[in-house]
N, C-alpha and C positions, 0 to 999 in steps of 0.2 A: 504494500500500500504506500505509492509516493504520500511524503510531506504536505506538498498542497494539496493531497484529498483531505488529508487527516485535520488540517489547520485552516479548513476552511470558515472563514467567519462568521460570522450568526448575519442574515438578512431576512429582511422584510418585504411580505409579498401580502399579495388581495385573493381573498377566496371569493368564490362565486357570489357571493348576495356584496363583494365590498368592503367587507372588513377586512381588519390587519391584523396578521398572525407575526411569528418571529420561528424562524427555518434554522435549527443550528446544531450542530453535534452533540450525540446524546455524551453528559460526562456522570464521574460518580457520584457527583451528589446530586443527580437525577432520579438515587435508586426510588427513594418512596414515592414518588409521582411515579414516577414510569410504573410501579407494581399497583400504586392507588388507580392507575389507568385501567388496568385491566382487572382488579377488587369490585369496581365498580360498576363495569359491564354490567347486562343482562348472561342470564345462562346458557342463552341462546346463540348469544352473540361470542361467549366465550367458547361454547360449542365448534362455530363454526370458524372461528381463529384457530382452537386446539386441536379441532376434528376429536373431540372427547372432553369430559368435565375432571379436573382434578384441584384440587385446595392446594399443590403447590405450584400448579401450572402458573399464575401471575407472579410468585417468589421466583422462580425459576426462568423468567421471562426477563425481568428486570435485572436477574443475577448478570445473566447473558448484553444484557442491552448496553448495560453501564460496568461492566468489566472494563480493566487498564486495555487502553488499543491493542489490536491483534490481528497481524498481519490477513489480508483477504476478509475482514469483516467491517463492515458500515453500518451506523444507526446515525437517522436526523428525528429530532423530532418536530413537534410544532406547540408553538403555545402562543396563548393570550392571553392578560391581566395576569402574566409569572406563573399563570397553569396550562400544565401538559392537556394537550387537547390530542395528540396523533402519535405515531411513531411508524419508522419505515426501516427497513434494516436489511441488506443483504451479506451473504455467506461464501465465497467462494468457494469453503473447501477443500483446499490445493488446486483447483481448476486455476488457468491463466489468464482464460476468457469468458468463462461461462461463472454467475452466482446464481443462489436462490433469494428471491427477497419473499418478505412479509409485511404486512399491513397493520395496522392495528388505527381505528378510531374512535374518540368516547362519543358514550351512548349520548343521543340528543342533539348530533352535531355532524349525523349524518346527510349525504346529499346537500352540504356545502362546497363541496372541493377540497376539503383538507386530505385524503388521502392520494386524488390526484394529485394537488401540488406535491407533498411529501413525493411523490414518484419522479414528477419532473425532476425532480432537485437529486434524486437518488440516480435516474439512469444522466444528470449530467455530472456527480461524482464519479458512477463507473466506466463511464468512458474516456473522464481525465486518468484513470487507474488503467487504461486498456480494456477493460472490460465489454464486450459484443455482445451476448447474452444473458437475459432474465429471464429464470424459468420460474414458477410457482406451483403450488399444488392448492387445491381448493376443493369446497364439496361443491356438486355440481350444484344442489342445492341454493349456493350462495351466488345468487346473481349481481348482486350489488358488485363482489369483488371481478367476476366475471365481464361486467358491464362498465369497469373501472380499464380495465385492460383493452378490451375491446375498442372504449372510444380514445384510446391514450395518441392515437395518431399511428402508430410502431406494425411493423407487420408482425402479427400475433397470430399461431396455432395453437390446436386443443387437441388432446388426446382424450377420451375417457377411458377409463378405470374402474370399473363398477361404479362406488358413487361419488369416486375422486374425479377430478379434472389436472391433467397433467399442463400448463400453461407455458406456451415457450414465447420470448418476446427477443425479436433482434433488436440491438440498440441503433440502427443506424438513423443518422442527422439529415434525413431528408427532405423535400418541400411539406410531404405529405403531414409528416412529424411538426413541421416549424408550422404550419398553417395550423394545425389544430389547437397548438400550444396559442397560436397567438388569438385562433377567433375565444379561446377559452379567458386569456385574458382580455381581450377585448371587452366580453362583455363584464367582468369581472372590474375594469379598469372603470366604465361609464355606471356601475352601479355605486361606485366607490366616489365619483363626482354628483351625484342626486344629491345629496345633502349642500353640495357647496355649491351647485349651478340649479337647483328648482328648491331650496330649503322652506322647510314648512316653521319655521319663526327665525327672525333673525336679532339679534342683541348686541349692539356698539360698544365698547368698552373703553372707556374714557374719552366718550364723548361730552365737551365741555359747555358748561355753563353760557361763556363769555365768546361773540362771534370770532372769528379768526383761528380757528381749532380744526387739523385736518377731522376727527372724529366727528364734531358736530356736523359737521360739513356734509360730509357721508351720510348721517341721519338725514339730516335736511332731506339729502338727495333720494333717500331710499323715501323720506314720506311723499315729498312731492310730485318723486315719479309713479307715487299711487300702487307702493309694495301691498298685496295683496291679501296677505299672512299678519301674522301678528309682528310687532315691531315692537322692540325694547332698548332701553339705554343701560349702560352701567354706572353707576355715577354715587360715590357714598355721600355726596349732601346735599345734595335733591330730591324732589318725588316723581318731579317732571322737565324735560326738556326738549322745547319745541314741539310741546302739545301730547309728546311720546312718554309712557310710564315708566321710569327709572329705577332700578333698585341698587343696595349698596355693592351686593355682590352678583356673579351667576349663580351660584348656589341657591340666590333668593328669590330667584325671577317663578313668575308664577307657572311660568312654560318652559323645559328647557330646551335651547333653538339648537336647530341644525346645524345655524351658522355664528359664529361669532368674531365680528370685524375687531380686531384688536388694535389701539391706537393710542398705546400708551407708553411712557418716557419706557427707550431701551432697557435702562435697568430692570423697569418691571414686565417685560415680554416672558421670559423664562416660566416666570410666577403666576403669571395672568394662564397662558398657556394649559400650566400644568393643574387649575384649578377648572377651567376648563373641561378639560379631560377627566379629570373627576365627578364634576357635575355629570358629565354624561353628552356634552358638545360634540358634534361629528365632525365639524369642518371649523377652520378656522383661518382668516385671512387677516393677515400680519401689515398694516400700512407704514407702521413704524422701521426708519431705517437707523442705521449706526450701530448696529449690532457686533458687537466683539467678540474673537472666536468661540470663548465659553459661552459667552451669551446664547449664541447662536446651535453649540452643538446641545443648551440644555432645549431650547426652542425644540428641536428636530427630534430627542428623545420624549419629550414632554407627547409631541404627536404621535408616535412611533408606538410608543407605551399603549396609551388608548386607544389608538388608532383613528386618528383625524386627518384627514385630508388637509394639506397646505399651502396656502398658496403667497407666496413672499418670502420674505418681509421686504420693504424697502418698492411700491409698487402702487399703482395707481389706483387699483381695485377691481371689482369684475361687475357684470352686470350681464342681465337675460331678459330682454325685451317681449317674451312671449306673453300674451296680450294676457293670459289664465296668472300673472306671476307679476310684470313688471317691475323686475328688481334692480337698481340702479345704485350698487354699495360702490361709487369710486366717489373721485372728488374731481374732477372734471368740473369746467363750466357752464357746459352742459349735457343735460340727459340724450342722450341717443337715440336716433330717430330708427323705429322697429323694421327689421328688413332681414335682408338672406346672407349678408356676411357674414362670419367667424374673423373673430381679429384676436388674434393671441402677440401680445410683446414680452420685450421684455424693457425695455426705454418706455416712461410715462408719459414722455413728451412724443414720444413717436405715437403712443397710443391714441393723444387728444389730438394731432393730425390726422389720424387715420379716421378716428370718430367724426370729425371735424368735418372731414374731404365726405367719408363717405355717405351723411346725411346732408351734405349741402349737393351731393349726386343723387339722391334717392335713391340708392340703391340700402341703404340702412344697415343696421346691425340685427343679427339674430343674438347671439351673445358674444362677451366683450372679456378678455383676462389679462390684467397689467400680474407677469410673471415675478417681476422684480426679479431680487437675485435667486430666483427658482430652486428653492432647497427641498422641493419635493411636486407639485405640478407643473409639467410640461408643455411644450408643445406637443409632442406626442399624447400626451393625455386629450389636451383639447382636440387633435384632429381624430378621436374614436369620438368623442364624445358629438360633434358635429356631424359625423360618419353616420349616427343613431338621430341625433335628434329633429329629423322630420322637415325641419325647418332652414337648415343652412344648403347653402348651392354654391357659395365660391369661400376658401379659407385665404387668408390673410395672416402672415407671421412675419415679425422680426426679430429675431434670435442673434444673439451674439456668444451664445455657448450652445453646446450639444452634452449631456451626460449618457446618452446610449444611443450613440448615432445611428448603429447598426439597426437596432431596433426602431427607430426613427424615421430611418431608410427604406425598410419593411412595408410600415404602417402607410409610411406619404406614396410606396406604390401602389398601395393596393387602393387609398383614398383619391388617387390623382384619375384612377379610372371613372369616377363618380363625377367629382366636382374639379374644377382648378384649384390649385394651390398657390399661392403667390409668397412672394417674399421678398425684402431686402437683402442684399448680398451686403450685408454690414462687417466691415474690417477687412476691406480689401489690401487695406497699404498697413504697412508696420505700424505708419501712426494709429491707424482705426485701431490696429488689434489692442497697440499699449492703451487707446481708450477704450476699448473694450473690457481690459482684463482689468485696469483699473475703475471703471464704472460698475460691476457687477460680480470682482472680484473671483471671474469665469477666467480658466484657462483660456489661450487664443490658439483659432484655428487655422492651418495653413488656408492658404485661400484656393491652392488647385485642391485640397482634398477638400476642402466645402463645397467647392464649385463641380465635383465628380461626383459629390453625394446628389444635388439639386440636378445634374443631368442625369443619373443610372434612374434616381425617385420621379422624374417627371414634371419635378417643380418649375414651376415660373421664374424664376431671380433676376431681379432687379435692379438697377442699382440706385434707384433715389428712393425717398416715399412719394417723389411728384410720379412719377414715373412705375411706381405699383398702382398709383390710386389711375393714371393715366389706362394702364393694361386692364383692371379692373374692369374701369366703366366699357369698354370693347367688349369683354369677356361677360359680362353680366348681359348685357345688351346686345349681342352680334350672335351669330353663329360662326362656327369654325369654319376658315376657308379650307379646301381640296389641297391647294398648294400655296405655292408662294407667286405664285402671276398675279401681277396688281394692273388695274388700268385706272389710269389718272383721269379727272374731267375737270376744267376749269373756265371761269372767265376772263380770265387776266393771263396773258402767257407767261410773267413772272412769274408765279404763286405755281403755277404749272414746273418750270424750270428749280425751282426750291423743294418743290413735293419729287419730283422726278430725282433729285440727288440725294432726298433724305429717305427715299424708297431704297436704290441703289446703297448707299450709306448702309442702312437695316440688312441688307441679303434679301431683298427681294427683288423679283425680275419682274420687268417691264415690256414683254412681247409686243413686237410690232402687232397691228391687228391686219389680219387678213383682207384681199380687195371688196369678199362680197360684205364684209362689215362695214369698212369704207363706205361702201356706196351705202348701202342703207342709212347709216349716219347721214351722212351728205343732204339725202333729201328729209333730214328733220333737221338739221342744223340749219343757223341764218347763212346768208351771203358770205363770203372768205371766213369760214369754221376751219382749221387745219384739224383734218384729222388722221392722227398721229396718234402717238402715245407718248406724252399726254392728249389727248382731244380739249383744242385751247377752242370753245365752241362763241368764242369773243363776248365782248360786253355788250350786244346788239341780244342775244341769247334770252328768250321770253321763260316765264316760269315753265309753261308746257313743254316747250323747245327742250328745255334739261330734262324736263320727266320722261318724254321719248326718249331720248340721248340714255339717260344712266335705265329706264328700261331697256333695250336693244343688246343694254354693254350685261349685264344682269344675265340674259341668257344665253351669250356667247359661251360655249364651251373652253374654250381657251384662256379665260378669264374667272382670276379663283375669289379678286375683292375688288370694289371699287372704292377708290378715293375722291371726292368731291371737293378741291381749292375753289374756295370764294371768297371773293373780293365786292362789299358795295358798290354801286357805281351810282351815278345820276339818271341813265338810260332804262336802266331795270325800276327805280325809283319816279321816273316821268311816267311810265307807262302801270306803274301799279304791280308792275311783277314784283312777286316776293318768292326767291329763288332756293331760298332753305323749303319752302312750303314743297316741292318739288322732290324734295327730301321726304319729308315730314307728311307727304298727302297719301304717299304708297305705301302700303305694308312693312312694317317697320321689320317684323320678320321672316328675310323673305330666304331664300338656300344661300348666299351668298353673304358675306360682313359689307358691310360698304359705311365709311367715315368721312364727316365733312373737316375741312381744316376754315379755318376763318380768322384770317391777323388780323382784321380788329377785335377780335372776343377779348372781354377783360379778366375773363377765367382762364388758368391753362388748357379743362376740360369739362366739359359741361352735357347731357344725357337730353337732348331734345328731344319733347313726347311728339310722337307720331299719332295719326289721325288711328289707326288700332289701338291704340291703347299700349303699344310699344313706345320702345324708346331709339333714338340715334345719336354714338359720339360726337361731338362737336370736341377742336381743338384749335389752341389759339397757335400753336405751332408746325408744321409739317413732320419734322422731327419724332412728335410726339407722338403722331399718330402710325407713323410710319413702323416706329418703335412696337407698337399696340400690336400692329400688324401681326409684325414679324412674329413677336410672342406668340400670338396666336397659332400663327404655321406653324410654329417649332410644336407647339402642341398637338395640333392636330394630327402631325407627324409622328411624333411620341404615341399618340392611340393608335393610330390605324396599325403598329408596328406589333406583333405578336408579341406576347409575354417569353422573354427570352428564356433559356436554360442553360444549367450548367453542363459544360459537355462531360461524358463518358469518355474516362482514359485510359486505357490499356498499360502494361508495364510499369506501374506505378507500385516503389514496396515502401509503403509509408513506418512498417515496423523497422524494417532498416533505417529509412533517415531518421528516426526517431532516438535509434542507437547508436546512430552517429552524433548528433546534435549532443545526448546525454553522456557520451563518453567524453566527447571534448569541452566541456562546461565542466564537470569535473575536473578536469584537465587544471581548466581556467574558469575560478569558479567566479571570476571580474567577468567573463568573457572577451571576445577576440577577434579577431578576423583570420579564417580558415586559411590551413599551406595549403598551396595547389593540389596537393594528395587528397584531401580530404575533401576539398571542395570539387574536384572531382569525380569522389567516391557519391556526393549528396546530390550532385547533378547527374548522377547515373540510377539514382533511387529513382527519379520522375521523368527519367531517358529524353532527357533535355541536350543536344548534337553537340557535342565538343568537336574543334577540331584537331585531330593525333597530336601527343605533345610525348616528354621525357623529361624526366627531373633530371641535373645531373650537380652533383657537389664538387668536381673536380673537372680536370681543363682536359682528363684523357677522356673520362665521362661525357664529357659536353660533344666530342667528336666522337665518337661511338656512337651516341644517341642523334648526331646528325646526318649520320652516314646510312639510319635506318630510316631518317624521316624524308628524308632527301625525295623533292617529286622528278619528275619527267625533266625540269629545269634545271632541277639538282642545290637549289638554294632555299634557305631555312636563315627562320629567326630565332633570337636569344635577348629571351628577359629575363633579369637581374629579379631575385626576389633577397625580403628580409619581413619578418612580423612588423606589420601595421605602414609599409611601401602602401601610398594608396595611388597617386597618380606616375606612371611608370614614366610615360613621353615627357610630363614635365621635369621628372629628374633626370632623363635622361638616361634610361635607364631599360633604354630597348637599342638595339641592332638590327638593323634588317639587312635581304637580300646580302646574307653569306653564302656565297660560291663555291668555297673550297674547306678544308680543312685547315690549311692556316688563317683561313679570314677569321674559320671560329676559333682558334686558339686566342687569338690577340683579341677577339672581341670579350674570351673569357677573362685573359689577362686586364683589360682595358677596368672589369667590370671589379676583378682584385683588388688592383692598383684605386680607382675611385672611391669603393665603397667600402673599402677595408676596415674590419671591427662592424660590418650591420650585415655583408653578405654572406646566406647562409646555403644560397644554391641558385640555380639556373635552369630557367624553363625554354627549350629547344621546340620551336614547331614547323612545321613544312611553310614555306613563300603560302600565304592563301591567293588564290584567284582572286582575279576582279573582279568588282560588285560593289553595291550599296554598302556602305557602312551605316549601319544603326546602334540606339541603347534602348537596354531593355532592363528594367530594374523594380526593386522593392523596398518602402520605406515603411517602417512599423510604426505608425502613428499610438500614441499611447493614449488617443481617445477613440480614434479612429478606425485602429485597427490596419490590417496590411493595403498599400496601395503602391499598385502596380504602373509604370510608368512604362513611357514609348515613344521613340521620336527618332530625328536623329543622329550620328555616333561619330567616332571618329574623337578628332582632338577637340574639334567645334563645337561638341556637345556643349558644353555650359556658357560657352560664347554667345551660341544663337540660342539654344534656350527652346528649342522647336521641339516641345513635350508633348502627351495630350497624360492623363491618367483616367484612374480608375479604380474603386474599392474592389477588392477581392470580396469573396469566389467570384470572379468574371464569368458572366453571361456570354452567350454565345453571341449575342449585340454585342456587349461591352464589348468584346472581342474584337469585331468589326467597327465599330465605332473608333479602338483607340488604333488600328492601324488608317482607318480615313482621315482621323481629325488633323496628325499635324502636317504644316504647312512639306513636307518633303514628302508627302502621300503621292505625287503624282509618277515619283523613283520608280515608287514598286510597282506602279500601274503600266510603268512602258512609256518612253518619251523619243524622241529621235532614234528612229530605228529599235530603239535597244526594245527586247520582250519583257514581258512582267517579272516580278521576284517571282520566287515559289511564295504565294500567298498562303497555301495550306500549311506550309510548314511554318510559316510564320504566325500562323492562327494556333499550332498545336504549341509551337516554343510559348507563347503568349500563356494558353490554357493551363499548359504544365509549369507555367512559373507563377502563375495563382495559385494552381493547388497546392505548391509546396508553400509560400505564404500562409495559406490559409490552415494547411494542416502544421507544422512551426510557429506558433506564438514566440517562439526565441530568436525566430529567424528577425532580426532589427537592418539588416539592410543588405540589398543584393544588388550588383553592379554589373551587368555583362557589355564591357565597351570595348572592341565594336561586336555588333552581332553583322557577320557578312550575310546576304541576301543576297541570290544570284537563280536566274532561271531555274537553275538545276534542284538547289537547296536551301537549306535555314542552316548556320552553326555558330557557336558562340568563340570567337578567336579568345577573348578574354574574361575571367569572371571573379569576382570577387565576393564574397559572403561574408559578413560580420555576424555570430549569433551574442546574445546575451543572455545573461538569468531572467528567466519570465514565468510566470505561474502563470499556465493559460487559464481562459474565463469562458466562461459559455456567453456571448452576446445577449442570445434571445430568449435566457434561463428568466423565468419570471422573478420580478423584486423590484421592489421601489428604489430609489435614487436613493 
């Protein structure tokens, strides 16, 4: 049994109805709970745990459970309020891969999930152990444990046995598995927000007497906005404020709420909190900021203990506009106009812009969550929670931290199918990140691995809040264009010329239009209309005139959006045309997006109702809409694209690198960066193409081993190695095209004479042919997880900087996507004469250098520069691996933050 099974930490997770348990190694002074667990049973129940009744079977349970550790054996239990509620425990045996586990749940507390959870947590101990197989035995009779296995996600057989069940479960980490895990939390996670997003009384707590008090404020807010439920203050010397019934303490309220807005001086958060939780409060939102690390970790156990949902501290507030509820606990200026957003931040000022923008667009709020520095609800929590709640159609986030991106990553794919997701790309520059991490006291995120999370999840990202709230009103109001073909209409050939480059600018194309669309234009258009693309249809152009024109362009198949530039004129204005109406008189939604742009608007964007009862963007810049656009393609792109997969690898012996990796961390228990031998050996685990090479520690060695590598040309390279050489060309510290047998002596000699006292051998390999140089590599993000880079290679790699990345396990997209994205994609595709790389082999070197990432948590960085691409093949001329000590983690193991 490795260490980090055995030392794994106590966590907290949600069972099915929402509450919070605490997951943690059974130890020995567990024994009288754990034996009071099974004392306590029904007979029936201890029946069909024992498969027989005996008075010392619970002593004998417990002896076993809470015994000193022992090799191939595991027990978690589960508890709430410091009592044992579950236990799980498997057996190996002597088996290396196969245990038996057992269950055990107290009476009354069945058909919540506690022994599910218990198991999730138990097969992702046995797999950090090696372990493949869970077998059980059960009466048949006992369907609940039966019925526990069966829906676990895991491919599971039965055997019967008269009136046993012989139960066999593989432990493998598949979709099938991770989907069940996750719609189990899922719904587990939004039962666990009902208290703190539909609470049935709510209670302020230090909200003050005297106006100027964030607490009062809040009150204010929540009566005004006509909270539906009952409403209380806390307030010890009062009876009443602002019309609302005060009492001294919670304790003494005559109801005690679901929710309770806490907003009192830091020192007393911990204290307030934890009385809270003793009253029997579910949820509680923390507005008060300046909390000190104790402060703060008594806050999060005070939740943790009773288990309350929390949302802050340090945060604007939350609110839920549904009409049965009206709840409006922040301190904003103003209440929130009710609609189909999700806005989750985690900036309060980014929140009152987003409130701000998106009721002065009608497009409203469904519910609203200022995150603050997010010590327990997420963004991930809010996008189930809108996922479920009936009423949300587009989600809005600014995030400047991730605490389980993977998981994160998950949830925004499978929710981006539904609704759009948008977002600020916040802390794109070093400076964002250092205000980032100092704003909210979040670690900071590189910006290509945020930026490869929001493209694999399908999110929208942003990079302003003018410019989400711009995307937004398109996406709320438009339908998805087919492609990216835009056809421009104007009446000003300026505003035409400005749209046409801020199209082009976006990545969208601008098709000529065809002759016979031409002509049909022509005879609705006035006298000299060019029509082109853009179609400049002049300032002579009647209201009708445009409404023919952008219908004609609407049904063109060639044409996936229409953009409308307009300009007032005098001529439109003499004759009574009114040219937005022309917009505004057709069906607002019709199979096509179509956006008007308008420089004189004194808004950047604005939702004009149409004659249906729809809506059409308006925009005061070309720019902006262009932008809309594009979002929009990219999206529509992203669905109509299959749910990718991870590929099937052949030759892969993951127990080997496993054995590799642990012998040499031993070795180096700092860790290191592998000799050539050995990273050789780990690149032969996941049959990743080296090209022939030869160590050699001596100068007769070195010609030996080049007189066997020697190709048809007869000449061979020689690089110098020594522990932690990372860039070899800059030291100089390569040789090429040697010829003969004295060229390699003296390049050995060269390499003596230099690097004397660091060099400890020499790696010999055949001239490679010509071809593409690329890199192909792995960086162990330590929130992130592994991410796989591609671009590229050669010296110039970090010069030019021509990357794309990618979170591992790489999808069979991902895949193709990170060899299309960078800019030297066009190498591999074939250019002046020359024919394509091997793409296939470059898709599989790609695949298999994920799944060693992903199967290696130690693995912290892999470097193959160059990888040669050539017609023929894929192989890595050079490679570098660093591992480190890492206890791996199961990402998508259910627990709270």
């Amino acid at each position: 049994m490795s260490d980090a099974v055995l030392n794994r930490p106590p966590v907290h997770a949600l069972l099915a109805d929402g509450t919070t348990v605490c997951i943690r190694p059974v130890t020995q002074a567990d024994h009288d709970q754990v034996q009071g667990l099974y004392e306590e049973m029904s007979p029936e129940n201890l029946r069909r745990r024992f498969f027989s009744l005996s008075p010392r079977s619970a002593a004998l349970a417990a002896d076993r459970a809470c015994a000193p550790a022992q090799h191939g054996y595991r027990a978690l239990l589960a508890e709430t309020h410091s009592q044992v509620i579950g236990l799980a425990e498997y057996d190996t045996a002597g088996e290396t891969s196969e245990a038996e586990i057992s269950i055990a749940v107290c009476d009354g507390l069945h058909h919540r999930g506690v022994g599910t959870l218990l198991v999730e947590h138990l097969v992702s101990a046995a797999r950090a152990d090696g372990i493949t197989t869970f077998t059980a035995d059960a009466l048949s009779e006992n369907h609940e444990i039966l019925r526990l296995f069966a829906d676990l996600g895991l491919r599971t057989a039965r055997r019967f046995e008269g009136p046993e069940v012989r139960c066999t479960i593989q432990l493998d980490s598949d979709d099938a598995y991770l989907s069940a895990v996750e719609a189990r939390g899922r719904s587990a996670d939004v039962a666990s927000l009902e208290p703190l997003l539909r609470p049935n009384a709510v209670a302020v707590v230090g909200a003050g007497r005297k106006p100027g008090s964030v607490g009062r404020a809040i009150l204010h807010h929540l009566k005004t906005g006509g909270y539906t439920h009952r409403l209380f203050a806390v307030n010890p010397s009062v009876n009443h404020i602002l019309g609302v019934p005060s009492c001294p303490s919670v304790s003494t309220l005559p109801k005690i709420p679901d929710l309770a807005v806490v907003a009192v001086p830091a020192a007393a958060v911990p204290e307030t909190a934890e009385e809270c939780g003793k009253a029997g409060v579910r949820a509680v939102l923390v507005v008060t900021a300046g909390l000190n690390a104790d402060q703060a970790q008594a806050l999060l156990a005070a939740c943790r203990t009773y288990g309350m949902r929390l949302v802050g501290p340090n945060c604007l507030g939350i609110s839920n506009t549904d009409p049965d509820l009206r709840m409006d606990a922040t301190f904003a200026a103003d209440h929130p106009r009710p609609g189909t957003a999700g806005v989750a931040v985690q900036s309060g000022g980014v929140g009152i812009a987003l409130l701000d923008g998106l009721s002065r667009l009608g497009i409203g709020v469904s519910s609203f969550a200022s995150l603050g520095d997010k010590y327990d609800v997420s963004g991930n929590d809010m996008l189930q929670w809108w996922e479920s709640d009936g009423r949300t159609s587009l989600a809005l986030l600014h995030l400047e931290s991730f605490g389980s991106p993977r998981a994160f990553s998950r949830t925004a794919r499978r929710v981006t199918r539904h609704m759009p997701v948008l977002t600020v790309d916040a802390g794109r520059t070093p400076a964002g990140r250092r205000a980032a991490a100092s704003h909210t006291a979040a670690a900071a995120t590189p910006t290509m691995t945020r930026q490869a999370l929001f493209t694999q999840a399908g999110i929208t990202a942003t990079g302003s809040v003018g410019e989400l709230l711009e995307t937004a009103a398109l996406l709320h109001s438009q339908p998805l264009p087919a492609g990216t073909r835009v056809a421009i209409v104007t009446n000003a050939g300026g505003a035409g010329v400005l749209a046409a480059d801020a199209c082009t600018e976006a990545g969208l194309a601008l098709p000529p239009l065809p002759p016979e669309v031409i002509d049909d234009l022509l005879t609705v258009l006035p006298q000299g209309a060019a029509v082109g693309n853009p179609v400049d249809a002049t300032a002579a152009v009647t209201e009708d005139q445009l409404a023919d024109c952008l219908d004609r362009l609407m049904h063109h198949p060639g044409i996936d959006a229409v953009l409308v530039a307009l300009v007032p004129t005098a001529v439109a204005a003499a004759t009574g045309d009114d040219l937005i109406r022309a917009l505004t008189g057709a069906p607002a939604h019709r199979a096509k997006p179509i956006a008007a742009v308008r420089l004189e608007q004194d808004l950047p964007v604005k939702l004009l109702p149409a004659a249906d009862g729809g809506t059409i963007p308006s925009y005061a810049e070309p720019q902006a809409a262009a932008r809309a656009l594009a979002h929009a393609a990219r999206r529509a792109a992203w669905l109509a694209r299959p749910v990718g997969t991870v590929p099937e690898l052949d030759g892969i012996d993951t127990t080997r690198a496993q054995e590799i990796t642990d012998t040499f961390l031993a070795a180096h228990p700092d860790g290191g960066w592998l000799d050539p031998s050995t990273c050789a050996d780990l690149l032969t685990c996941y049959g990743i193409p080296q090209i022939p090479w030869a160590w050699a520690e001596t100068e007769d060695e070195a010609v030996l081993a080049a007189q066997r590598l020697r190709g048809p040309d007869g000449r061979v390279v020689m690089k110098a190695h020594w522990p932690g050489l990372v860039h070899k060309s800059e030291g100089r510290a390569v040789h090429l095209d040697l010829q003969n047998d004295a060229q390699v002596r003296a390049a050995f000699r060269d390499f003596e004479t230099r690097f004397a006292g660091l060099l400890t051998g020499v790696v010999v390999q055949p001239l490679a042919a010509r071809g593409t140089e690329l890199f192909a590599g792995v960086v162990q993000d330590e929130v992130f997880g592994p991410l796989v880079l591609f671009g590229l290679g050669g010296t110039a790699t970090e010069i030019l900087g021509d990357h794309a990345a990618r979170l591992a396990p790489l999808t069979d997209h991902d895949v193709h996507d990170l060899i299309t994205a960078p800019r030297c994609a066009p190498l591999l595709l074939g250019t002046r004469g020359s024919g394509p790389a091997d793409l296939e082999g470059l898709e599989q070197l790609l695949s298999r250098l994920s799944r060693m990432a992903a199967d290696l948590p130690q693995l912290a960085e892999v470097d193959f520069n160059p990888v040669l691409a050539t017609p023929a093949d894929v192989c890595v001329l050079d490679a570098r691996v660093r591992l480190v000590p890492r206890t791996p983690q199961d990402p998508y193991l259910r627990r709270l933050r």
